[in-house]
C-alpha positions as CSV (number, residue, x, y, z in Angstrom):
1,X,145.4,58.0,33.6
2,X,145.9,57.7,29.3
3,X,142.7,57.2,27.6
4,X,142.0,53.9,27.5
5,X,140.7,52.0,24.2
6,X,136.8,50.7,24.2
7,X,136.3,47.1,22.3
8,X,132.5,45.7,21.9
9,X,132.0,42.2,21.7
10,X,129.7,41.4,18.8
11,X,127.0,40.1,21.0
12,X,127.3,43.5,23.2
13,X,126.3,45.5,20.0
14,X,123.6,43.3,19.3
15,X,121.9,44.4,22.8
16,X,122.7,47.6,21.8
17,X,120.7,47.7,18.7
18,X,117.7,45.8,20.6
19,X,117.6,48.9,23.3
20,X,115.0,51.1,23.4
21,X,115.4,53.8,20.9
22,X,115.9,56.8,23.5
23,X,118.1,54.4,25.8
24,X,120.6,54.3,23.3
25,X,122.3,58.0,23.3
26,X,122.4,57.7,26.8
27,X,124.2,54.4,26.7
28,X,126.6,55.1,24.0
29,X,127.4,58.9,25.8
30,X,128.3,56.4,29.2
31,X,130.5,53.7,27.3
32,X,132.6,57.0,25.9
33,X,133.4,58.5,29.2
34,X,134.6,55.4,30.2
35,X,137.2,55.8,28.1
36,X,138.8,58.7,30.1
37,X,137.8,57.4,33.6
38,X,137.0,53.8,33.7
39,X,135.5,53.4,36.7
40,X,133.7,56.6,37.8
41,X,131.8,57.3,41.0
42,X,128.3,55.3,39.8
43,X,130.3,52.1,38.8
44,X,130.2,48.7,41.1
45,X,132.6,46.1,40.6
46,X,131.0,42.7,39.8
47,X,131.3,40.3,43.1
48,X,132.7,37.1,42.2
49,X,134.6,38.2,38.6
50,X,138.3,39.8,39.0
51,X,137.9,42.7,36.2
52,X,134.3,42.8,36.2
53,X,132.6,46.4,36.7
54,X,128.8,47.6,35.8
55,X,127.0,50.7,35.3
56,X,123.8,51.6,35.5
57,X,120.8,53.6,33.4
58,X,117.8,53.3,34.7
59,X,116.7,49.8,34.6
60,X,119.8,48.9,32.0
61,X,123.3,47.8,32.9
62,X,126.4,47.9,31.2
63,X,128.9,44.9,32.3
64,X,132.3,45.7,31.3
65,X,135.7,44.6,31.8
66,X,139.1,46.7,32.4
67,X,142.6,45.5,31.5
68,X,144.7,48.1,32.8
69,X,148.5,46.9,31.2
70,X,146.7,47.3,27.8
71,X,144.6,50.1,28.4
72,X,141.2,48.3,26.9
73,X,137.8,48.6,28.1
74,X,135.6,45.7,26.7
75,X,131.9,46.5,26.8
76,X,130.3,42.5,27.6
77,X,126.6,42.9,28.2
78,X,124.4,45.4,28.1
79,X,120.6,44.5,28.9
80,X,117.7,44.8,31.8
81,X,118.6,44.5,35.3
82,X,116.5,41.2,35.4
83,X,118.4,39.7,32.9
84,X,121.8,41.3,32.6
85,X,123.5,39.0,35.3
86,X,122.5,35.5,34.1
87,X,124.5,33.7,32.2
């Protein structure tokens, strides 16, 4: 598979920036490798969204979304498991 493109939405870099200092390499190292395989062996699609897929660090998810006919990865949330999945 091409490498795909990885878009943040704003609010997705605000989380970022609110992570724990050493979280953040770690995070950032994750979101990249997505970019050459987007949904690696550790990855869990979302139950109830079509393009929805999450990783996991720890106690901190990444939720992000895969368009594969314009080869984008959009990073949507990242936060604590407790509060990652509520809208």
């Amino acid at each position: 598979m091409a490498s795909c493109n990885i878009c943040w939405k704003q609010s997705a870099g605000k989380e970022l920036r609110r992570l724990d200092r050493s979280m953040i390499p770690r995070v950032l190292s994750a979101v990249e490798a997505l970019g050459s395989d987007p949904q690696p062996s550790d990855c869990k699609k979302l139950q109830g969204a079509e393009h929805l897929w999450r990783i996991r660090f720890g106690e901190y998810r990444v939720i992000y979304s895969v368009d594969g006919t314009v080869l984008c990865i959009e990073i949507i949330k990242i936060g604590h498991r407790q509060s990652v999945y509520k809208t």
